[in-house]
N, C-alpha and C positions, 0 to 999 in steps of 0.2 A: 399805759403810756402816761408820765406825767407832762404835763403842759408848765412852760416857762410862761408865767405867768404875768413877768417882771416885764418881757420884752417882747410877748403876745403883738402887742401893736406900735410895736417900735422901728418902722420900717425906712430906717437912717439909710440912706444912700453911699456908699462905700469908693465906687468906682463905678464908669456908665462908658462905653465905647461908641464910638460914633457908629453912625449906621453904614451899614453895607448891603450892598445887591446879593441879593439870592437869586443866582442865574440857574436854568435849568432848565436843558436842551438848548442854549444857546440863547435865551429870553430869560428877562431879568422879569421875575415874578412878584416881586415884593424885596423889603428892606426890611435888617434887623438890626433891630437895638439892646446891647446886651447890658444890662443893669445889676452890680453885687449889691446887694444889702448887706448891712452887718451882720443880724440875724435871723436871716430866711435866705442867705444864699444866692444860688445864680436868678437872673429871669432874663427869657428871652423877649421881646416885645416884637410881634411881625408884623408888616402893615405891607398886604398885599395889593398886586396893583388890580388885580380882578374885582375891589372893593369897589362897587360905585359910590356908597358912602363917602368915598375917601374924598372923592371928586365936587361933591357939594358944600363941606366944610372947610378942603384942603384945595391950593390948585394940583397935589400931584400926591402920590404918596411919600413918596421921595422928602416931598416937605412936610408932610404930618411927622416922620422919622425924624427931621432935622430938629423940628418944634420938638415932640418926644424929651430928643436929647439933649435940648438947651432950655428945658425945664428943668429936667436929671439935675443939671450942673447947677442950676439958682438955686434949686433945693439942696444940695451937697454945701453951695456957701451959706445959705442961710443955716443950716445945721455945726456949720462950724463957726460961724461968729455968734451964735447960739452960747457952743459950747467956751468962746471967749469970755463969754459976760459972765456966763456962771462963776469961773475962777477966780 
């Protein structure tokens, strides 16, 4: 296997969907956040509510999800006003 070497660490944010409920059996388990990179593809991000983690740092997971995603997005503009200056 050769390794892209060029773009190894290059993990540009592409496109990030807001998060949704992962309901299953009728109870909402956790929220996903689906994140493209330019070159590494999909990633899913899950922030389940069974985490009690979630509950000392976050008030809910629901909002660790929401944070998540409107990170995604600062990073997505900073990469393109990034790529504004360069040109």
């Amino acid at each position: 296997m050769k390794l892209d070497w060029k773009h190894l660490f290059n993990w540009d944010v592409v496109a990030v969907k807001a998060p949704q409920a992962v309901v299953q059996n009728g109870r909402v388990i956790g929220y996903n956040v689906v994140v493209t990179y330019k070159h590494h593809g999909v990633d899913t991000e899950f922030y389940s509510t069974d985490d009690e983690r979630m509950y000392t740092t976050y008030v809910s997971p629901q909002a660790a999800a929401r944070e998540a995603y409107k990170t995604h997005l600062r990073n997505m503009k900073k990469q393109s006003e990034r790529r504004m200056r360069t040109r």
